[in-house]
DSSP file (Angstrom, degrees, kcal/mol; ACC not computed):
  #  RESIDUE AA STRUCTURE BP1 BP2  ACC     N-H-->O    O-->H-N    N-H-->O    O-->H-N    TCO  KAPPA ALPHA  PHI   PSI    X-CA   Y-CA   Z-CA
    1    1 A X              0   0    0      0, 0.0    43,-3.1     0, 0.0     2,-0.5   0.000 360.0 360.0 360.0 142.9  -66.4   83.4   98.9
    2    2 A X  E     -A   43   0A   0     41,-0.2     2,-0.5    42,-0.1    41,-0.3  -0.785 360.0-171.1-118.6 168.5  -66.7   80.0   97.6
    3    3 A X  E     -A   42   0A   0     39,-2.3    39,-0.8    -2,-0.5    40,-0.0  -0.960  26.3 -97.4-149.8 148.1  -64.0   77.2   98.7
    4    4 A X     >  -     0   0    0     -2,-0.5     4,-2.5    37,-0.2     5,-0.2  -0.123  39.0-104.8 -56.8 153.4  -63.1   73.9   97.9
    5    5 A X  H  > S+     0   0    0     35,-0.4     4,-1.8     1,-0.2     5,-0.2   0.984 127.4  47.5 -33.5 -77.3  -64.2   70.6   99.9
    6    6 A X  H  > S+     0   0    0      1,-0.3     4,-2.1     2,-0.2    -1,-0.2   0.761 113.9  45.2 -66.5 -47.0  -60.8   70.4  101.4
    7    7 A X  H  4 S+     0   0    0      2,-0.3     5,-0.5     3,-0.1     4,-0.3   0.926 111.5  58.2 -67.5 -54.3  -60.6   74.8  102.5
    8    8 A X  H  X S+     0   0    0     -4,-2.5     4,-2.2     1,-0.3     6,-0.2   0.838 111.4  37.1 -47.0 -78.5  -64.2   74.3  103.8
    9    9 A X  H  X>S+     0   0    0     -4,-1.8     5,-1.3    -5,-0.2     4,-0.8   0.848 120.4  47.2 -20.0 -70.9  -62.9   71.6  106.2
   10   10 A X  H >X5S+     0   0    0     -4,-2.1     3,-2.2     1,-0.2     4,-0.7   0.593 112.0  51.3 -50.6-102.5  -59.7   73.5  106.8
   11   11 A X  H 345S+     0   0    0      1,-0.5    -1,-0.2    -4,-0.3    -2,-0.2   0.377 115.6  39.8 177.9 -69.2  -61.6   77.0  107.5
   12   12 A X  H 3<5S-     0   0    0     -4,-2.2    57,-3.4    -5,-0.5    -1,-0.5   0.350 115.0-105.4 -92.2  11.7  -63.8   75.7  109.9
   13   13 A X  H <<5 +     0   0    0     -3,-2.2    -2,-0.2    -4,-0.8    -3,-0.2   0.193  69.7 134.3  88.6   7.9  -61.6   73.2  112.0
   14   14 A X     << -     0   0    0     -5,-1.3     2,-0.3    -4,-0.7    -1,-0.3  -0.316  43.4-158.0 -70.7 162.6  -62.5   70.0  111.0
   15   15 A X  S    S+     0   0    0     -2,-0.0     2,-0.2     0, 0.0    -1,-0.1  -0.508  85.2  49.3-143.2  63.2  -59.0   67.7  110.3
   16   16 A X  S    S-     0   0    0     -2,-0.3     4,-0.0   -10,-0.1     0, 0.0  -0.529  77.8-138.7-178.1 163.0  -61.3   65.2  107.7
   17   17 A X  S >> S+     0   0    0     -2,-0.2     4,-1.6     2,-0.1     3,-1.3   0.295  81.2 105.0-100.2 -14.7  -63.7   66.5  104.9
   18   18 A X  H 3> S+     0   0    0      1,-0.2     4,-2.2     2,-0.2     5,-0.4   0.835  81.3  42.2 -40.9 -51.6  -66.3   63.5  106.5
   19   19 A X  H 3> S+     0   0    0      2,-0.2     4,-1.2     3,-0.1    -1,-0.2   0.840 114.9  50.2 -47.7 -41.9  -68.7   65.7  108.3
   20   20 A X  H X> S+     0   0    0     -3,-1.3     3,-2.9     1,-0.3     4,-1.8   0.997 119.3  39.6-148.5 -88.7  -68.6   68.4  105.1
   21   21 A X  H 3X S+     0   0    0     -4,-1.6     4,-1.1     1,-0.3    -1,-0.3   0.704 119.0  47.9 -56.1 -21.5  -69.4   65.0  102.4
   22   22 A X  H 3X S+     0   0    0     -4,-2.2     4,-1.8    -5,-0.3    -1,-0.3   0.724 112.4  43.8 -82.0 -26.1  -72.0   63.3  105.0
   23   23 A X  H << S+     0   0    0     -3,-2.9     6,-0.6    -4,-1.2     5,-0.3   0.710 120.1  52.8-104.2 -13.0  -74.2   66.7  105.8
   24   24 A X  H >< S+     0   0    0     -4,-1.8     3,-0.9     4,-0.2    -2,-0.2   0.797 105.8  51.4 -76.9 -46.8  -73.8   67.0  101.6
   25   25 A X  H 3< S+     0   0    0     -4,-1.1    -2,-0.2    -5,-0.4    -3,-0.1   0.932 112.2  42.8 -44.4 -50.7  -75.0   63.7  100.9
   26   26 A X  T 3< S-     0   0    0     -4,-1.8    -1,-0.3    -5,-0.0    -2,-0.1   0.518 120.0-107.8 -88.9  16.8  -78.0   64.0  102.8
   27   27 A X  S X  S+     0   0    0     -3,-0.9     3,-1.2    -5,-0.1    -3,-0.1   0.261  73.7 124.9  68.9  14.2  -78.5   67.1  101.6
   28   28 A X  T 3  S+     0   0    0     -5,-0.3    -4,-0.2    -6,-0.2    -5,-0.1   0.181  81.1  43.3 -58.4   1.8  -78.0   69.9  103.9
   29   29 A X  T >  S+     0   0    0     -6,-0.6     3,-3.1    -5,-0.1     4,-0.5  -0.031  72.4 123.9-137.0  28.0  -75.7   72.3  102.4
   30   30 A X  G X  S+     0   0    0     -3,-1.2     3,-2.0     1,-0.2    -2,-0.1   0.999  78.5  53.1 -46.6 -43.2  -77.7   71.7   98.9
   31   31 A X  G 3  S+     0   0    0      1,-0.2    -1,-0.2    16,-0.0    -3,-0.1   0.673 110.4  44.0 -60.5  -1.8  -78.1   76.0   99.2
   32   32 A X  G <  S+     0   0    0     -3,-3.1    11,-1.4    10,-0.0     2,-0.5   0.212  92.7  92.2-132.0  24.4  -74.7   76.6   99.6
   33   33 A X  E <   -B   42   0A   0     -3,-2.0     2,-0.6    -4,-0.5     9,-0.2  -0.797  41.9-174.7-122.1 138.4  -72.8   74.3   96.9
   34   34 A X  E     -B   41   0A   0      7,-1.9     7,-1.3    -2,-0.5     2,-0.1  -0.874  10.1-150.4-135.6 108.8  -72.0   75.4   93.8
   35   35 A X  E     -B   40   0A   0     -2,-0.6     5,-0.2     5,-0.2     2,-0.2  -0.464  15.3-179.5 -90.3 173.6  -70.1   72.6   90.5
   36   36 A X  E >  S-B   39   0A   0      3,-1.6     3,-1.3    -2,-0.1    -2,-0.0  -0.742  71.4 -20.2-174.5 128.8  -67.9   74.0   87.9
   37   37 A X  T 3  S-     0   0    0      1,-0.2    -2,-0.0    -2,-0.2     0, 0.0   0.830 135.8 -48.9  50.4  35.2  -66.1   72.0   85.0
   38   38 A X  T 3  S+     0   0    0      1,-0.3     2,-0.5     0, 0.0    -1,-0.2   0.557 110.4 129.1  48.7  29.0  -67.1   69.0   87.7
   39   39 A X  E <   - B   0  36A   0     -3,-1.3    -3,-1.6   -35,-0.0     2,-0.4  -0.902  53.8-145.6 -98.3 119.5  -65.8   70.6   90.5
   40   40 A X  E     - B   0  35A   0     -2,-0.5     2,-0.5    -5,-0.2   -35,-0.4  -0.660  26.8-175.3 -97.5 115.1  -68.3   70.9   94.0
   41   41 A X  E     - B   0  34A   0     -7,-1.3    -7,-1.9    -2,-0.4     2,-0.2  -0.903  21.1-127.7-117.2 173.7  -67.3   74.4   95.6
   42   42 A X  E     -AB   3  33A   0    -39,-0.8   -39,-2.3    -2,-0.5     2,-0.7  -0.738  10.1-133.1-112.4 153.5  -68.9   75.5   98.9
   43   43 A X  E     -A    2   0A   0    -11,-1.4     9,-0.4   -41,-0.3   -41,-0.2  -0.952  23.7-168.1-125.9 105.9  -70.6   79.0   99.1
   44   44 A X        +     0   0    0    -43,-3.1     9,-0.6    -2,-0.7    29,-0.3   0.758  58.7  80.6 -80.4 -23.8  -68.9   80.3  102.7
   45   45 A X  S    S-     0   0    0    -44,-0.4     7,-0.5     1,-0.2     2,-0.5   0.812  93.3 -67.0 -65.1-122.9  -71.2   83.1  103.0
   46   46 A X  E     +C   51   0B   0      5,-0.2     2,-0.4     6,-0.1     5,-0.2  -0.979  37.8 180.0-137.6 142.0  -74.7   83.6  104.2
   47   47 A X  E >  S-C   50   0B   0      3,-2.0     3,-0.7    -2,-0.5   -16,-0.0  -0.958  80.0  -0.5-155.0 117.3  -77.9   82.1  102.4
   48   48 A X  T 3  S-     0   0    0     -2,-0.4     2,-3.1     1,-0.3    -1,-0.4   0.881 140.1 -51.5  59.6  91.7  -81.6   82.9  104.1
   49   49 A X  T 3  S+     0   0    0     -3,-0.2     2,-0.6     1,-0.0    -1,-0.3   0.066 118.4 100.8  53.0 -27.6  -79.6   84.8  106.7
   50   50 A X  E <   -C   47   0B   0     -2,-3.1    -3,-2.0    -3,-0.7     2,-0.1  -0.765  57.9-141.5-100.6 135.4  -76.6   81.9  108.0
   51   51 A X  E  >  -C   46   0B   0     -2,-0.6     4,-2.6    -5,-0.2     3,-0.5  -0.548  49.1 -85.8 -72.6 146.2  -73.0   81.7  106.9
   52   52 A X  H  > S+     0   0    0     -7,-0.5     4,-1.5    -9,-0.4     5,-0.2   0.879 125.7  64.8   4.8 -62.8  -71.6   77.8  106.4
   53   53 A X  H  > S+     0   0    0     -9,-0.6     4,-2.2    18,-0.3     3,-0.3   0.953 100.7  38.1 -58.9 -60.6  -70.9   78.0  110.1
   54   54 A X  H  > S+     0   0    0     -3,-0.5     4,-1.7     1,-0.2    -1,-0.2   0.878 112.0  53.1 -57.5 -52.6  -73.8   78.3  111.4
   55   55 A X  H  < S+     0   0    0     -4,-2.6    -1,-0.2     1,-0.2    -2,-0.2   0.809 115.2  48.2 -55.5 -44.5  -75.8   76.1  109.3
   56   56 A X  H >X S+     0   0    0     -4,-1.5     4,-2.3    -3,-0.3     3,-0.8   0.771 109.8  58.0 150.7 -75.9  -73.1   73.5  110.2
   57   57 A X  H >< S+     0   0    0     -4,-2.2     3,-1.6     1,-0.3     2,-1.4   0.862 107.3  35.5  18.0-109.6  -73.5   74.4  113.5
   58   58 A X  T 3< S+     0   0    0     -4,-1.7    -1,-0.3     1,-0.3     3,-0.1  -0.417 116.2  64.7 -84.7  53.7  -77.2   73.9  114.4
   59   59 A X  T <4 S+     0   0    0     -2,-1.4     2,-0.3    -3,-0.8    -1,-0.3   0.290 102.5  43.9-151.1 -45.4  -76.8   70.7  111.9
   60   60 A X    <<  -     0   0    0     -4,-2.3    -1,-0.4    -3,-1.6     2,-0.3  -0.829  54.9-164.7-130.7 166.1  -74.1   68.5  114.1
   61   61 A X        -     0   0    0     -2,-0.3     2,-0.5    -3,-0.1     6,-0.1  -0.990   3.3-168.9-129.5 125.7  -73.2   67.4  117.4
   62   62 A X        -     0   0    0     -2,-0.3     3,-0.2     4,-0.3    -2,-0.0  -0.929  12.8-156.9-125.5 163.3  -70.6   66.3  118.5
   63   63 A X  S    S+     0   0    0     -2,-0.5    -1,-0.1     1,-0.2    -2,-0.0  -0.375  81.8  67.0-131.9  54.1  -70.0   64.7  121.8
   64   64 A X  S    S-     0   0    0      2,-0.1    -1,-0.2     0, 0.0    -2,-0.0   0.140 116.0 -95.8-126.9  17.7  -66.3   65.0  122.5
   65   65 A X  S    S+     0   0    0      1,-0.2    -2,-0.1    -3,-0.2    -3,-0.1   0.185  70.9 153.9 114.2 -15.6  -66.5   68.8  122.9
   66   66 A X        -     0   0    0      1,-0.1     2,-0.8    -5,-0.0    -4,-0.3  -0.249  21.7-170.0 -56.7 115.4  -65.4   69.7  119.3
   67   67 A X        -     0   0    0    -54,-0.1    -1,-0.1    -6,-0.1     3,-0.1  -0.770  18.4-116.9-133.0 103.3  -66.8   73.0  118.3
   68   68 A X        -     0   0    0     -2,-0.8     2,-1.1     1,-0.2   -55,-0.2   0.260  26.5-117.7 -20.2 132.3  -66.8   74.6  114.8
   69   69 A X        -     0   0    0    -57,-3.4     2,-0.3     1,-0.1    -1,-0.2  -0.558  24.2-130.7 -90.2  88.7  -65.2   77.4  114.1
   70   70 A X        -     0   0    0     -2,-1.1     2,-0.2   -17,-0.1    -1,-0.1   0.146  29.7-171.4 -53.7 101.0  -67.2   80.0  113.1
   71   71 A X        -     0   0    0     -2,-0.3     2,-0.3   -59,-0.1   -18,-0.3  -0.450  16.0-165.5-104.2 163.4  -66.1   81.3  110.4
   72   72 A X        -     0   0    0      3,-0.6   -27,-0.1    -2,-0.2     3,-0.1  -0.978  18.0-157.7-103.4 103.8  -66.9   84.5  108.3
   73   73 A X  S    S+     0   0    0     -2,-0.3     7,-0.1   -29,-0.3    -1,-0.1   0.966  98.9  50.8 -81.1 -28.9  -65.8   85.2  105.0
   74   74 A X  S    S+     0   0    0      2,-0.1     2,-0.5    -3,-0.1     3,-0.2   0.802 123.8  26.1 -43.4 -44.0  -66.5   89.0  105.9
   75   75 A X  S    S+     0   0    0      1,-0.2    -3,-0.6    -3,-0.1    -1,-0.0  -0.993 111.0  67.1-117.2 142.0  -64.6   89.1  109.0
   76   76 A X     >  +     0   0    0     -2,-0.5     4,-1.3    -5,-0.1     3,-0.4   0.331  57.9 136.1 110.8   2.1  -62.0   86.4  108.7
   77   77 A X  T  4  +     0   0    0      1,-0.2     4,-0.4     2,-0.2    -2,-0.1   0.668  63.0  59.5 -47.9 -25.0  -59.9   87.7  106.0
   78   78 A X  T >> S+     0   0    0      1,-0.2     3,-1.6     2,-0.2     4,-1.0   0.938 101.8  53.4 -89.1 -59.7  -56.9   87.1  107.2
   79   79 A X  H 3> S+     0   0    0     -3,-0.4     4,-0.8     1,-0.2    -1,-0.2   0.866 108.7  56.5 -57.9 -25.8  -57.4   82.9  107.4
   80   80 A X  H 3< S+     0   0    0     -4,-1.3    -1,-0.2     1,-0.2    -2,-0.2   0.680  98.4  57.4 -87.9   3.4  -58.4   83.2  103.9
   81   81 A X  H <4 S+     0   0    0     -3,-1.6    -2,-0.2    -4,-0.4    -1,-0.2   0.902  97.0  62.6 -61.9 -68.2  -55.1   84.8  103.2
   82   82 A X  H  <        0   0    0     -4,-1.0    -2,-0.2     1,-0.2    -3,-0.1   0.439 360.0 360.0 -77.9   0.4  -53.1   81.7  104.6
   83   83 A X     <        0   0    0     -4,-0.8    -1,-0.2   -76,-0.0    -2,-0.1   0.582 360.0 360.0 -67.9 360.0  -54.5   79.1  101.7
């Protein structure tokens, strides 16, 4: 499943796209991003074994407790229902 900037964010609990456009910028989610007609989509599934989530994951820290949701596009149907 691929999603927009703004659904990635949504999907995985974030309430800003900043994490999403900083951990693209330096170039951590190069494997999982995908343009069209100049459009950046996100690849939500798994590449070299990790979903989005995970990579995402083991990539930030945050230190007020805030913990990605891990999301699935396999098992998770349902949130991808309500965009």
């Amino acid at each position: 499943m691929y999603a927009t900037i703004s659904e990635t964010a949504k999907l995985l609990g974030y309430k800003t796209r900043a994490t999403i456009y900083r951990l693209m910028s330096q170039g951590h989610l190069d494997d999982y991003l995908w343009e069209l007609n100049g459009k950046t989509y996100i690849y939500m599934g798994k590449r070299k074994g990790k979903t989005l989530a995970r990579r995402i994951k083991c990539l930030v820290f945050d230190k007020n407790g805030f913990e990605i949701y891990d999301f699935d596009p396999e098992k998770d149907f349902e949130l991808i229902k309500q965009l």
